[in-house]
Every structure is written in C-alpha cells, then in structure tokens.
N, C-alpha and C positions, 0 to 999 in steps of 0.2 A: 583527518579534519571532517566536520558535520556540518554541511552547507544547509541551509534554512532557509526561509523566508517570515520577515517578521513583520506585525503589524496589522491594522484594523483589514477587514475584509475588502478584496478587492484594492486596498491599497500597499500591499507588502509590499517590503524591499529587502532586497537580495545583500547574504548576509553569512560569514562562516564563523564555526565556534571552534576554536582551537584546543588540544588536552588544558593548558594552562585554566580552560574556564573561559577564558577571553571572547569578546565575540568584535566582528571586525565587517566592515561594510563592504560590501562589494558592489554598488553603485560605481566606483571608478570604471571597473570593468563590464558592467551589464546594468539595463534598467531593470530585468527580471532571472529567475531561473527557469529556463524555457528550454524549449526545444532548440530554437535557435543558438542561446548560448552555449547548449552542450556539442551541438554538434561544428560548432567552430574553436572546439578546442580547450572551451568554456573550465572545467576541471584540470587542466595542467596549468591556465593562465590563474587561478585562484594559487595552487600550489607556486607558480613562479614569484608571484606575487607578496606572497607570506614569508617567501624568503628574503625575498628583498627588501621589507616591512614597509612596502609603499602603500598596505590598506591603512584608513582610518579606522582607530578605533571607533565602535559604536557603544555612547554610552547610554546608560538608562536599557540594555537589551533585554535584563532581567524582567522586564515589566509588562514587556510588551507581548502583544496575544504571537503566538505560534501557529503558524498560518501550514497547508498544506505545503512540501519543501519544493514540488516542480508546480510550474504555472499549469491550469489545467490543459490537461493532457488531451491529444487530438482523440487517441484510445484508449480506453481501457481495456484489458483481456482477460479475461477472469478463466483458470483454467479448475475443473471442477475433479473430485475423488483422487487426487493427487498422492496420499499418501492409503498405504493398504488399510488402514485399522478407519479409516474414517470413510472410506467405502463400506466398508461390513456394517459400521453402525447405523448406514445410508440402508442395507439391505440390497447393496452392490455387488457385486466382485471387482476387484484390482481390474481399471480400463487396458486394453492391451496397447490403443494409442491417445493420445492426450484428449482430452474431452475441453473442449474451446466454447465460451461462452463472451458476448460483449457486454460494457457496460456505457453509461452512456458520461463522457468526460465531468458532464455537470452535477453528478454523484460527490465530487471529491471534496472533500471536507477536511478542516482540519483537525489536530490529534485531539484538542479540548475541548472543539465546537461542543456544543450541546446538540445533541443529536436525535432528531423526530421519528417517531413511531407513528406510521402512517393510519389515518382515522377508524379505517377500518379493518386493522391490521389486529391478529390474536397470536401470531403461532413466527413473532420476530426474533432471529436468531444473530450469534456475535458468529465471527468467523477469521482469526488471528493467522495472519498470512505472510509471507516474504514477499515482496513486489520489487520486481525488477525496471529500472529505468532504461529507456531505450538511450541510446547514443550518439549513434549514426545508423541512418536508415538500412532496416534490411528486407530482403525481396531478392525470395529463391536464393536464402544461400548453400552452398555447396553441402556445408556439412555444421556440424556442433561447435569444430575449433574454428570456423569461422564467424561462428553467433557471438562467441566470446569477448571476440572486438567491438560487438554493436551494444554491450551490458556498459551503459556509465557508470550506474550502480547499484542500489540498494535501498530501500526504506521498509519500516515494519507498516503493515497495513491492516486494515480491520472492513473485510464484507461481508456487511450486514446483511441479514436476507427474510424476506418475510417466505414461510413457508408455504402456506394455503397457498398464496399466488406463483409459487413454483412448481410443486410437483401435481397435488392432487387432481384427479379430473380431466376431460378431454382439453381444458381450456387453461392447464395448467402448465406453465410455459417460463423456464430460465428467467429470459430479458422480463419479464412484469416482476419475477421476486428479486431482482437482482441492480434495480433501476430505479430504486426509491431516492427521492432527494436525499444528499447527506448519508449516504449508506457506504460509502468510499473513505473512508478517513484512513489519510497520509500521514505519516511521519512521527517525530518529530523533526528527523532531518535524513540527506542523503548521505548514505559514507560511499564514497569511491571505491570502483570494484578492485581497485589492485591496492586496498588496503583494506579490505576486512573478507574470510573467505565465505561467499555464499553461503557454499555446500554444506557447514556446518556450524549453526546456529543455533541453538537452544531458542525457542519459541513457546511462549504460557499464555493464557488468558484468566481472567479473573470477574464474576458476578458480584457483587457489594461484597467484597473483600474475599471473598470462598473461591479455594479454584476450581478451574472448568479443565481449560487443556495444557498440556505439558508435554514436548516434545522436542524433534530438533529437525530441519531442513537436511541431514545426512538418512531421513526414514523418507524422504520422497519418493515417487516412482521415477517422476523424470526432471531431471536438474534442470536448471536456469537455462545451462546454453542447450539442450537437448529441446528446450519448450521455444527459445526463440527460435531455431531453425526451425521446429515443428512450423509455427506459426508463420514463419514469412514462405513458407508453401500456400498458402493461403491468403495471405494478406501481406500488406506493405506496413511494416513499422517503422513510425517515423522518430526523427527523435523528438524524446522529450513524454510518448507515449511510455503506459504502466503494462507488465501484464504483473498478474496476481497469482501466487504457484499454487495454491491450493490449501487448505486448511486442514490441520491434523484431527483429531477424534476427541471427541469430548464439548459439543455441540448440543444445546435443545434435542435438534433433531433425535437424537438417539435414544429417546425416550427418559434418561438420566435426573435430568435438571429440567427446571419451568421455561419456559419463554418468557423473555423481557419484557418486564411493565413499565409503565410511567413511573420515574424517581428510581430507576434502576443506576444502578453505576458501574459501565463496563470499562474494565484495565485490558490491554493488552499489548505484549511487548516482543520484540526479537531482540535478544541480546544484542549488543552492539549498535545498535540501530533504534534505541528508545523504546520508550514507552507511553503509550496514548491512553485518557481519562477522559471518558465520554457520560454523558449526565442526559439520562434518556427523559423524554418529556414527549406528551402526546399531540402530534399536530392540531394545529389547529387552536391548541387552547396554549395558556404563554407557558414561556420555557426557556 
C-alpha cells in the first residue's frame, strides 16, 4: 500500500492508494500522516482497515496536487558521502562513520511543487536519495536490529543543495547549502517497511530528460538500520522525523554535468517508492 497525502498546501488529507489504482481516505482513521499517527500504530490500523473495506473511497484523487506523504517532520537528517563512488566524485574517501548533517523540517516540499533556486544561487545541485520514516522514537538504541522496529518506512527523496554555500571557503558550511526553502521534496508516497526491502532499490535521477545517476541502495556504506542506531547515539528520533541515506554519484558536483537553472526539469525516483517532477524557477521572480 502507498499512503499519501493529497491536496492544496497546507491543507492535505490523509489518503492510501491500493495495487488496484484505488485511492481510499484515511480521514476515518487520522486528521494527518504524522508523527503521532505513526507511532500509535497508524500503518497496521490503515492495513486493518483495507481489509475490512471500512475506508471511503476517495474520489476525484487523480487531480488532486500530491502533497509531501509525512506531515512536516520535527527532523530532518541528511546523512552525507553515503555511497563510495559519490565520495570520490566529492574528492572524498569512503567515511569510515556516518557523516550526519541537519536539515531544517520547513525544507520539505512536495514531489511536483515547483521548486526555487535561491537568488543568488550558481552552483544548485539535485541529489536522489532513500529517506527513511521514523516510527517510534529512538534514543540510544542498543544495536542495528533494534533500529529496525523504529523504520515505519520509506519514500524517495530529492536534496537539493547549493554548492558555493556548502563547501567553499572558511564560511562554507553543510546547514546554509542544505537549508534552502523547498530543497527537501518527499515522496510521492510512504510504502511500509515490512513491504518493500530497503536495502535494495534501484535509485536514478534525470535533468530535462538526460540521465544523471543510476544506482541502487544495496551500494550504500551504511544501511537504514545501521544509520538510525548511528543517529540516536546522538540525538532522539521522533516519530514521524526523515533521515536522508545519502545520494549516489553522478551529481553537478562532479564536474560532469552543469548545475540547474531556471526552467530546468529534475526527475527523480526510487523504484517502488515513486517518482518526483520538479519545475526549477528562480526565487523571487514567478514560478
């Protein structure tokens, strides 16, 4: 099942799309898809639900805008050189432990927004990612196969990053390239982690139709549950919180391909998990 959230901004409503096509309301069950829903059980009361066929259909769902799939997120986690070939193009070496960066929740965007390129921005790049949905809070867990219970599930994600404002220079710093409005875009929707397998994903991205990257979530350095244990060493994931696994090789950055301009049109997709159309436009002027 691919739980969504449909509708004009700021006002979606919670919503699953079944193999048939169907799409079915979840309003009976929840006002939102949130952190709260997920961690009361939220994903099996959807499932119990569709068996029992006591959702309404939703109709007219075909029309409606496609909103990011979890309510905004308390955190975002952007976990950075993730996979080894997109460190080298970085002029890295493979991290020997996970490289952890924040992003700020009001980033998150959805799969079709039209999406700004910051004024004074030259050197903007796509970044086609697996993002994991938190579940149930975690904070110091023991080990990896306990992280695994705290993965709701899954959506394909795209961080965007302006360069200049990340690396170059003393003053060049993660959080200012990785924090731009709209630079987060989620989904199209969540697939539940005990139906689709993480670990192995075929993941591509695409610039006005030419591809960029092609890969798959079994080239990571460190998997799903290996990054959320990482991470709740360090911090308390709530549910309903993103982290972002890292993005494969074949980026701007790598000297390759140009950086995105205004009227650019970036695709990006994780198998099983959708694929997102973004229509770049330059802040500040319409878009």
């Amino acid at each position: 099942m691919k739980i969504m959230r449909l509708g004009e901004k700021g006002k979606e409503q919670p919503a699953v799309m079944v193999p048939s096509g169907r799409y079915y309301s979840l309003l009976p069950l929840t006002p939102d898809v949130d952190g709260e829903f997920l961690a009361s059980g939220g994903v099996d009361k959807v499932r119990h639900a569709l068996e029992a066929g006591s959702l309404p259909e939703l109709e007219g769902a075909e029309s409606l805008r496609v909103g990011p799939p979890i309510a905004r997120p308390g955190s975002v986690v952007g976990i950075g050189m993730n996979y080894a070939a997109h460190a080298a193009e970085s002029g890295s070496a493979p991290p020997e432990i996970p490289v952890v960066f924040l992003k700020p929740g009001n980033t998150v965007a959805g799969p079709f927004d039209a999406a700004p390129i910051p004024p004074n921005s030259s050197r903007y790049d796509w970044e086609v990612e697996l993002g994991i949905v938190i579940g149930r809070e975690a904070s110091y867990l023991e080990s990896p196969s306990q992280a695994e219970d705290c993965i709701a599930g899954y959506v394909t994600a795209n961080d965007l990053s302006e360069r200049e404002y990340q690396l170059p220079g003393a003053a060049g710093q993660w959080t200012k390239g990785k924090s731009l409005p709209g630079s987060t875009p989620l989904g199209p929707w969540l697939v539940p982690a005990g139906e689709i397998d993480g670990g192995n994903l075929p993941l591509r991205s695409w610039v006005n139709g030419e591809p960029r990257q092609d890969s798959c979530t079994s080239e990571l350095i460190f998997d799903a549950a290996t990054l959320v244990h990482h991470c709740s060493q360090y911090m308390r994931l709530e549910p309903g919180d993103v982290v972002l696994t890292g993005t494969p090789e074949g980026v701007a950055l790598s000297g390759r391909f140009p950086y995105l301009q205004p009227g650019d049109v970036v695709e990006v997709e994780v198998v099983g998990l959708g694929r997102q159309r973004l229509g770049l436009f330059r802040a500040g002027e319409s878009g």
